[in-house]
N, CA, C and O atoms as a printed pandas DataFrame, in Angstrom:
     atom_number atom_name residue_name chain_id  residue_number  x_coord  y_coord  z_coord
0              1         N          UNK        A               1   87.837 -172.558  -26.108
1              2        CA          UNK        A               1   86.726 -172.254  -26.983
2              3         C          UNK        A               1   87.150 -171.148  -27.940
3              4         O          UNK        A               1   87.602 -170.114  -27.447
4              5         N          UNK        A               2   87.050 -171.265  -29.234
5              6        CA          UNK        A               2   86.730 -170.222  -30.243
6              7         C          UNK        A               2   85.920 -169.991  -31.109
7              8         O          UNK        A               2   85.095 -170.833  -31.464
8              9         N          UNK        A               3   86.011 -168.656  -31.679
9             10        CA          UNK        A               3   85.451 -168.426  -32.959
10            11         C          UNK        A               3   86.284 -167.685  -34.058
11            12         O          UNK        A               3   87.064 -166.768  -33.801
12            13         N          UNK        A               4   85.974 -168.303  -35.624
13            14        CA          UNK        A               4   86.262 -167.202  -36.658
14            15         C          UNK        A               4   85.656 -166.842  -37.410
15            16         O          UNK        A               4   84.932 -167.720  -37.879
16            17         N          UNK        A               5   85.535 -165.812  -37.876
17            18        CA          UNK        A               5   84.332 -165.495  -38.759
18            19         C          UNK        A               5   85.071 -164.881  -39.982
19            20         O          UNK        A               5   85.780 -163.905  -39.737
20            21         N          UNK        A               6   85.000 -165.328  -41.282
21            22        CA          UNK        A               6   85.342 -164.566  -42.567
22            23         C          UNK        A               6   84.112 -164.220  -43.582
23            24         O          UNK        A               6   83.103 -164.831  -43.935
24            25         N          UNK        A               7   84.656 -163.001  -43.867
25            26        CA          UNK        A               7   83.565 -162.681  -44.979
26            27         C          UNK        A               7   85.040 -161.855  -46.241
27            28         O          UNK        A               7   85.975 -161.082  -46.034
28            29         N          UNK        A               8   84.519 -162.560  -47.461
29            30        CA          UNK        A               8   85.228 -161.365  -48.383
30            31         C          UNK        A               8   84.426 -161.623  -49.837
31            32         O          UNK        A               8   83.549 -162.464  -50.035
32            33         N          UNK        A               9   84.917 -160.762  -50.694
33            34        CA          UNK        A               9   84.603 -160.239  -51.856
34            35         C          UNK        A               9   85.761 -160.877  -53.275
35            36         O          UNK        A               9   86.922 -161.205  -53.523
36            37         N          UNK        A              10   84.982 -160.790  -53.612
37            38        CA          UNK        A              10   86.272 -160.826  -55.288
38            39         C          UNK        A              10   85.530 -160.420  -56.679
39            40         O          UNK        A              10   84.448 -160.795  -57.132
40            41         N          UNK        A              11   86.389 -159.624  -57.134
41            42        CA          UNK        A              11   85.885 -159.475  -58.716
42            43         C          UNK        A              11   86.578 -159.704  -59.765
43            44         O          UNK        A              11   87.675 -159.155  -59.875
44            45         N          UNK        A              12   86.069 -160.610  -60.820
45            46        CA          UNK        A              12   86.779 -160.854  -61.577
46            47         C          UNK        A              12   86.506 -159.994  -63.014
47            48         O          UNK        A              12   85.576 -160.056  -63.819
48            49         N          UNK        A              13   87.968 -159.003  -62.965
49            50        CA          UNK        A              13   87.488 -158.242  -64.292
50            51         C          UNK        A              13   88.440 -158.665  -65.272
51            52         O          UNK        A              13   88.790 -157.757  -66.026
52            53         N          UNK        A              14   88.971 -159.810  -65.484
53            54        CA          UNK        A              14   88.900 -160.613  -66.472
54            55         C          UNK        A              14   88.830 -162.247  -66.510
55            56         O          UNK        A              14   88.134 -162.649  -65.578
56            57         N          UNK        A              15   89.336 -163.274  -67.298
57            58        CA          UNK        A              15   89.151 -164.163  -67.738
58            59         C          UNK        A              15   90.035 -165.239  -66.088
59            60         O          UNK        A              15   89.524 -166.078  -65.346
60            61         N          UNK        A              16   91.452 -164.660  -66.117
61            62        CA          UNK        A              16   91.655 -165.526  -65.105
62            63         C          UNK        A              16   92.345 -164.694  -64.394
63            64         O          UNK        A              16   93.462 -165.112  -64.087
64            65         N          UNK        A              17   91.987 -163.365  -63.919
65            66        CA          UNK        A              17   92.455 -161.887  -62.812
66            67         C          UNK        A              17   91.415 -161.645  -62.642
67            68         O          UNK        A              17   90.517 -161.478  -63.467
68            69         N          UNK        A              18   91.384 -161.555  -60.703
69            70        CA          UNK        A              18   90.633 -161.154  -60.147
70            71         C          UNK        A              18   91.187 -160.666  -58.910
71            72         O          UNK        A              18   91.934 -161.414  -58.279
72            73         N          UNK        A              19   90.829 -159.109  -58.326
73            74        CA          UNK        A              19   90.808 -158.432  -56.959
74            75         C          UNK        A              19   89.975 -159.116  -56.301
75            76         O          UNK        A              19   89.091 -159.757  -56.868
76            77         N          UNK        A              20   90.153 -159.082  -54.749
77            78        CA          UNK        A              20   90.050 -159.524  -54.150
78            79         C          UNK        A              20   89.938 -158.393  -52.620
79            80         O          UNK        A              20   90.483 -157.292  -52.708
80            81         N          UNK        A              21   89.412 -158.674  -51.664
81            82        CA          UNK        A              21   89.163 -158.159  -50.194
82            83         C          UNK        A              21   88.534 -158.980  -49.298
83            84         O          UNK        A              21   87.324 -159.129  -49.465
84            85         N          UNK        A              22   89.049 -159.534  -48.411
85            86        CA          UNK        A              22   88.886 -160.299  -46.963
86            87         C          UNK        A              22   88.703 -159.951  -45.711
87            88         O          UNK        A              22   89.708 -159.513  -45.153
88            89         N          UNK        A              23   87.903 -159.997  -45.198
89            90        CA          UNK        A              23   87.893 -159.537  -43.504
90            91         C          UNK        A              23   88.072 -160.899  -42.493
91            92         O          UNK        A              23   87.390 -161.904  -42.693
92            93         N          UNK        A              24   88.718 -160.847  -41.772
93            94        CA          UNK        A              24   88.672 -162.004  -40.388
94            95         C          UNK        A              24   88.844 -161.537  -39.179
95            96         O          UNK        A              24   89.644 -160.689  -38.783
96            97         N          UNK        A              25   87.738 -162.372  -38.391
97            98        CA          UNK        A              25   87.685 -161.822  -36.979
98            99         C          UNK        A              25   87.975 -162.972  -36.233
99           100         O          UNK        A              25   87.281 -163.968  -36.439
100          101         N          UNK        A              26   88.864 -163.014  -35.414
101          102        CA          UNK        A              26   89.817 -164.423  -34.360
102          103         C          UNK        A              26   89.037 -164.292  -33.184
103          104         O          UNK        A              26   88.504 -163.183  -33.175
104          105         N          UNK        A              27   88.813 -164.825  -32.404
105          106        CA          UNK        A              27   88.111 -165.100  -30.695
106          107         C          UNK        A              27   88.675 -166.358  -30.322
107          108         O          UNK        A              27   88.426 -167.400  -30.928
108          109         N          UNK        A              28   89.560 -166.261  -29.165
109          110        CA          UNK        A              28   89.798 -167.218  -28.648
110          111         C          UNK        A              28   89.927 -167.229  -27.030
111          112         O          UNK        A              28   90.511 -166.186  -26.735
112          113         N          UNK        A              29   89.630 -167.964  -25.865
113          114        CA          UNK        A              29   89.992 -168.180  -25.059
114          115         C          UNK        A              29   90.743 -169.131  -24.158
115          116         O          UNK        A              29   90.089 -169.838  -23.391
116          117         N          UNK        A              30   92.497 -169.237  -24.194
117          118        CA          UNK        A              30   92.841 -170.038  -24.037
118          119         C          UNK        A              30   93.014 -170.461  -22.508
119          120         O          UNK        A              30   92.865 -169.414  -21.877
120          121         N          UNK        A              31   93.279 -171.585  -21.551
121          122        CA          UNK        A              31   93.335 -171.522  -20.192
122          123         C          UNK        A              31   93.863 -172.697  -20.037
123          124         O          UNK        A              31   93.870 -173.648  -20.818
124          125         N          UNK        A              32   94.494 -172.548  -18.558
125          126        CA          UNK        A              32   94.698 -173.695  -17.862
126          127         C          UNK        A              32   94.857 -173.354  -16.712
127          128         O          UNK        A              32   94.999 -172.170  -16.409
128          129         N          UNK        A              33   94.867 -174.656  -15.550
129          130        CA          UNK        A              33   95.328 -174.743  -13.936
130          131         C          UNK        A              33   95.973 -175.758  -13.848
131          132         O          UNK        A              33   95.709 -176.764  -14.505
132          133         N          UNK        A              34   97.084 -175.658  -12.888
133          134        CA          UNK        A              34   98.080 -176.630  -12.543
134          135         C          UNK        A              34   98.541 -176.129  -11.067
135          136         O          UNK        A              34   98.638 -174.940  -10.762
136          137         N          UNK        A              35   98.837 -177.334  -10.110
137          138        CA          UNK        A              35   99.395 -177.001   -9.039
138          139         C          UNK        A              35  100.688 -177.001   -8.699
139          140         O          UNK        A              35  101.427 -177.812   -9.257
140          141         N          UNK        A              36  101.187 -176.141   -7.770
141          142        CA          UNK        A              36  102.794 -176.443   -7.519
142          143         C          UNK        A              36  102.794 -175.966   -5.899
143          144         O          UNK        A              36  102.086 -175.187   -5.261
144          145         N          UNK        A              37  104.096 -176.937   -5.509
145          146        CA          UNK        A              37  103.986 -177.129   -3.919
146          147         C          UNK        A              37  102.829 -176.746   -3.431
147          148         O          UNK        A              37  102.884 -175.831   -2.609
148          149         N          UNK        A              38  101.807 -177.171   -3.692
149          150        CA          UNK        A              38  100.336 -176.892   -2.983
150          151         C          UNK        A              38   99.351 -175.984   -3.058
151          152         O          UNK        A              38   98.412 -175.935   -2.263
152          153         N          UNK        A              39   99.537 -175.137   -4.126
153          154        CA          UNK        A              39   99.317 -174.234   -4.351
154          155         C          UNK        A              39   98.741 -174.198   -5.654
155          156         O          UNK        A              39   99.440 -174.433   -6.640
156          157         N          UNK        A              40   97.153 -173.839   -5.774
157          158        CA          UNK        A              40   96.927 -174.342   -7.452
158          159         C          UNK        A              40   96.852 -172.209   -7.905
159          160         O          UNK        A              40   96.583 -171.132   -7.372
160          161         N          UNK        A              41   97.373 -172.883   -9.402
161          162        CA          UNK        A              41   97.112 -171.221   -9.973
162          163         C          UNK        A              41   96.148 -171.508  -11.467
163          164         O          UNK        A              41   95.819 -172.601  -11.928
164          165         N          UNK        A              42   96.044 -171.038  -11.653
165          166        CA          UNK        A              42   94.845 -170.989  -12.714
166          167         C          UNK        A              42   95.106 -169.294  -13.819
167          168         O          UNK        A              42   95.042 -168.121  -13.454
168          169         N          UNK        A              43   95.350 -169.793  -14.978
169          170        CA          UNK        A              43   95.940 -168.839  -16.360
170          171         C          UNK        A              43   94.954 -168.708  -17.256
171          172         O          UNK        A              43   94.574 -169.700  -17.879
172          173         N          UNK        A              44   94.487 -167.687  -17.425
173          174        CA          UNK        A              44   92.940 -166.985  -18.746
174          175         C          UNK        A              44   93.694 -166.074  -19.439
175          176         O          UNK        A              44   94.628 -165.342  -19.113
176          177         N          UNK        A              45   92.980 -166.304  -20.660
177          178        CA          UNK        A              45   93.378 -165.447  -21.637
178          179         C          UNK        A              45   91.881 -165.162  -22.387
179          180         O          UNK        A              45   90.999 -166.014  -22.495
180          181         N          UNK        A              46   91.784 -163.503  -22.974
181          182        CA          UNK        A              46   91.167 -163.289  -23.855
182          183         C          UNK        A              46   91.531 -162.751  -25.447
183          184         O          UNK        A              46   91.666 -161.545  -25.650
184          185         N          UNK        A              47   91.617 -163.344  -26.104
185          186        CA          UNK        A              47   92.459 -163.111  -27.609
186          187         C          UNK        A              47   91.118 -162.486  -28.574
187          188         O          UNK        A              47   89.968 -162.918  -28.660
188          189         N          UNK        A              48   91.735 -161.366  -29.210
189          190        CA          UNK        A              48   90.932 -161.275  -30.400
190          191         C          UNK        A              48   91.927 -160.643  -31.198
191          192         O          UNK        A              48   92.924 -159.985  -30.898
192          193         N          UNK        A              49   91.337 -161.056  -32.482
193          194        CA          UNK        A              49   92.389 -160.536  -33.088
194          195         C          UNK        A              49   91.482 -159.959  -34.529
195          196         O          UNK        A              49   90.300 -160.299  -34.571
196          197         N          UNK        A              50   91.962 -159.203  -35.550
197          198        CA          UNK        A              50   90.858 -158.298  -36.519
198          199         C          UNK        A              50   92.042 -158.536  -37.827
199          200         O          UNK        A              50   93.170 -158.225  -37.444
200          201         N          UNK        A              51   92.005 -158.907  -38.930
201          202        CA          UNK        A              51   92.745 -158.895  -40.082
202          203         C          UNK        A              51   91.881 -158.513  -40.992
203          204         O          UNK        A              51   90.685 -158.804  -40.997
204          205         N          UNK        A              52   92.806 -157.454  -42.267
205          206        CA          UNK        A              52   91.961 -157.324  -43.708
206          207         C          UNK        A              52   92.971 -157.639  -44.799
207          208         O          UNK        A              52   94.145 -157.274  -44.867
208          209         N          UNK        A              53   92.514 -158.130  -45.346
209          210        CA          UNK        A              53   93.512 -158.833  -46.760
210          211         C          UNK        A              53   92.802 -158.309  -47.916
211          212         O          UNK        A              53   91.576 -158.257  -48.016
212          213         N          UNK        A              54   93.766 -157.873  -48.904
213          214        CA          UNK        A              54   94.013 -157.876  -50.267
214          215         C          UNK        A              54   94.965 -158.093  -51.053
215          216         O          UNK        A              54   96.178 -158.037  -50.852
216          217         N          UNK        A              55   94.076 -158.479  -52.443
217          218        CA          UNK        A              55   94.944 -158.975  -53.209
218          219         C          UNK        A              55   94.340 -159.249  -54.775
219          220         O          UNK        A              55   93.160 -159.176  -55.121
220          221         N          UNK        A              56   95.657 -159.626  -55.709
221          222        CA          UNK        A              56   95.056 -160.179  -56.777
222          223         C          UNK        A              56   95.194 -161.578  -56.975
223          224         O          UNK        A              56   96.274 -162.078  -56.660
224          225         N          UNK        A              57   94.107 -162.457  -57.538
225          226        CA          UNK        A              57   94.417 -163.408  -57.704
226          227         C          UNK        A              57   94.604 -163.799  -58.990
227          228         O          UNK        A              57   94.040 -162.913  -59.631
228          229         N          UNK        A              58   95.140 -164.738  -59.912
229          230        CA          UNK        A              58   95.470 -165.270  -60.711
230          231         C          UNK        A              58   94.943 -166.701  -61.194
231          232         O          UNK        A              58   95.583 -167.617  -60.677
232          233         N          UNK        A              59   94.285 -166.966  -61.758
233          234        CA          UNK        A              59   93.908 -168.600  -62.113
234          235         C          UNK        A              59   94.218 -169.040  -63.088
235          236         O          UNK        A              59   93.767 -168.529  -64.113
236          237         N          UNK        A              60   95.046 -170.080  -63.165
237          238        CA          UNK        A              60   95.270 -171.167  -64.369
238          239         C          UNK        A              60   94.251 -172.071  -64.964
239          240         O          UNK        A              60   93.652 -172.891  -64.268
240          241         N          UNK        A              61   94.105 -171.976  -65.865
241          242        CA          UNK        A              61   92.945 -172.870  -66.759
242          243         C          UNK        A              61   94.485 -173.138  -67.741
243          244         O          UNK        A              61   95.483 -172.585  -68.203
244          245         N          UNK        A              62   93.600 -174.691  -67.586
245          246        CA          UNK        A              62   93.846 -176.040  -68.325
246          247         C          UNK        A              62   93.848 -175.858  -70.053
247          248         O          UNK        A              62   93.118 -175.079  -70.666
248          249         N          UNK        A              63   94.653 -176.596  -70.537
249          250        CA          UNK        A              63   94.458 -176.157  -72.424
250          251         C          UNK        A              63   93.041 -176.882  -72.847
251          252         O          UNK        A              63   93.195 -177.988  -72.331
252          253         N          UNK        A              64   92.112 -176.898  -73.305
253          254        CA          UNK        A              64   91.221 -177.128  -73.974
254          255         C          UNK        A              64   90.831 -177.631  -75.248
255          256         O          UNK        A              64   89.638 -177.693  -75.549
């Protein structure tokens, strides 16, 4: 089971440049069980993970 959640921003202070800021939040829980010589074991994990991004972006427009 997971989750991600993004939220970000951008401003464009001109025609085809724009700043930019991103937040992401990761949730994951990965698992399994498997047996060996008779014996079952069973593996959990709790993952999170937190990223922030910036940047500029750039856009190409087409000739007109």
């Amino acid at each position: 089971m997971g989750l991600q959640l993004t939220a970000g921003l951008a401003w464009q202070f001109r025609p085809n440049l724009a700043l930019f800021a991103e937040y992401r939040f990761t949730h994951f829980e990965p698992g399994f069980s498997f047996s060996l010589l008779g014996s079952k074991a069973k593996e959990e994990r709790d993952i999170k993970t937190q990223r922030a991004l910036f940047g500029i972006s750039y856009r190409f427009h087409g000739s007109q």
